[in-house]
C-alpha positions as CSV (number, residue, x, y, z in Angstrom):
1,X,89.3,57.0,10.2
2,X,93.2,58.4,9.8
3,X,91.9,59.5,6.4
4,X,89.3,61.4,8.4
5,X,91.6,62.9,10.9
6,X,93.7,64.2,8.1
7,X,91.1,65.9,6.5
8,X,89.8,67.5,9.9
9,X,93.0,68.7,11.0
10,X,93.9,70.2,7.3
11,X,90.8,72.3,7.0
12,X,91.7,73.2,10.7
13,X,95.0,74.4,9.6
14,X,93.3,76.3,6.7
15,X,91.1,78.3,8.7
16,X,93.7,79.1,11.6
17,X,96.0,80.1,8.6
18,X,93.0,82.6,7.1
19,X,92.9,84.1,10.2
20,X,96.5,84.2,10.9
21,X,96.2,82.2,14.0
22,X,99.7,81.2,14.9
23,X,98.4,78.7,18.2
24,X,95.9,76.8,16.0
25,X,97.6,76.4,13.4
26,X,101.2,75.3,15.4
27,X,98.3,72.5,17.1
28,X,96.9,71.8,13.7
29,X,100.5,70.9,12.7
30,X,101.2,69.1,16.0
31,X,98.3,66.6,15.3
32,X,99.3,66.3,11.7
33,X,102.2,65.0,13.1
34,X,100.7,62.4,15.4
35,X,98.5,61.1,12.7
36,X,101.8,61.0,10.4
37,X,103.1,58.5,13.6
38,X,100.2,56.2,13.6
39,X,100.3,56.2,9.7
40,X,104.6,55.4,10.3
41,X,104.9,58.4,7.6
42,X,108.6,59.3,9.0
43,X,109.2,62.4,6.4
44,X,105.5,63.7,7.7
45,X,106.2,63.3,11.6
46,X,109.4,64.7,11.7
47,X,108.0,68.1,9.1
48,X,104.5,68.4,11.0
49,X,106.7,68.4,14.0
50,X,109.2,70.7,12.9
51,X,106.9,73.4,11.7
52,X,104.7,73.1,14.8
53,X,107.7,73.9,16.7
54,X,108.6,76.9,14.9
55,X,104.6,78.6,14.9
56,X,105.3,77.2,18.8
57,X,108.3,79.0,19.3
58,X,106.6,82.6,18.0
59,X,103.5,82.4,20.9
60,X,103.8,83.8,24.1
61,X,102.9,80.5,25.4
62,X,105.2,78.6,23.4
63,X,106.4,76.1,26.6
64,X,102.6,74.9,26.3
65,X,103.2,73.2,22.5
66,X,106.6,73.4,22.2
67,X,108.0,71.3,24.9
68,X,105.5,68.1,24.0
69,X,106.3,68.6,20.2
70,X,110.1,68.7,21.2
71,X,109.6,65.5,23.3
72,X,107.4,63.8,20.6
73,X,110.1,64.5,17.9
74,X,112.7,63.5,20.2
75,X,111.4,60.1,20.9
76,X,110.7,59.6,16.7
77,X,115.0,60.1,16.2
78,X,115.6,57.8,19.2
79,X,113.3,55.2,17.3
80,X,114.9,56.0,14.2
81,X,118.2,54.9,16.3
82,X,119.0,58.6,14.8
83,X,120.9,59.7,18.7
84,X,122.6,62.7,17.7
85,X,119.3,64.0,16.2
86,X,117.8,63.1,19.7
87,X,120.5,64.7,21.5
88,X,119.7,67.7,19.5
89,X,116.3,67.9,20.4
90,X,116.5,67.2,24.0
91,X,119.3,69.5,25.0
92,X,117.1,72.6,22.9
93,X,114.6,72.1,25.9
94,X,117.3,72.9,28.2
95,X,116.4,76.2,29.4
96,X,118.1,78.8,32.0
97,X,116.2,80.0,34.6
98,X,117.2,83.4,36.1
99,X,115.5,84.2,39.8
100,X,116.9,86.1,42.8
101,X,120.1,87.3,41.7
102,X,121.0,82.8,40.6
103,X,121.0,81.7,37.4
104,X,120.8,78.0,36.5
105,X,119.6,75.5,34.2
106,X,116.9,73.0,34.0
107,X,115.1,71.0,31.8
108,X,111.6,72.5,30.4
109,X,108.7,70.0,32.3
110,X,106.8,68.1,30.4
């Protein structure tokens, strides 16, 4: 079945990558990650996630994929007992909200 998945979500990535479809292929890489966690494939998780983050972080919508990814990685260091990492991770979703005349910071919703 993971052997499956894998195969679905690489073509997936493929054809998001022919068409140069930056959201598709950030989700492809996003699930490539989650089957990487099921499969406990450490070096996979934490690169799928990585690189779903950055296609993430060059969409207009980037909160959307971005902030789960974040959180997913996040909680993959705190199980590797790997805090600084973690820290890392969490505090990049803090973000600073500017609104009549105040600025101030708050964390990104999951």
């Amino acid at each position: 079945m993971l052997d499956e998945c894998k195969a679905y979500y690489r073509r997936f990535y493929q054809i998001a990558e022919t068409r140069c479809d930056t959201l598709r292929m950030a989700h492809a890489s996003q699930r490539m990650g989650l089957v990487s966690t099921i499969e406990n494939n450490i070096d996979s998780i934490i690169f799928y996630y990585k690189q779903a983050i950055s296609f993430g972080q060059q969409l207009p919508q980037k909160a959307d994929i971005v902030t789960v990814t974040k959180a997913n990685l996040c909680d993959i260091y705190i199980q590797l007992e790997e805090f600084d990492e973690a820290a890392k991770e969490f505090e990049s979703r803090l973000i600073t909200i500017v609104g009549d005349g105040q600025e101030f910071s708050a964390y990104e919703l999951l």
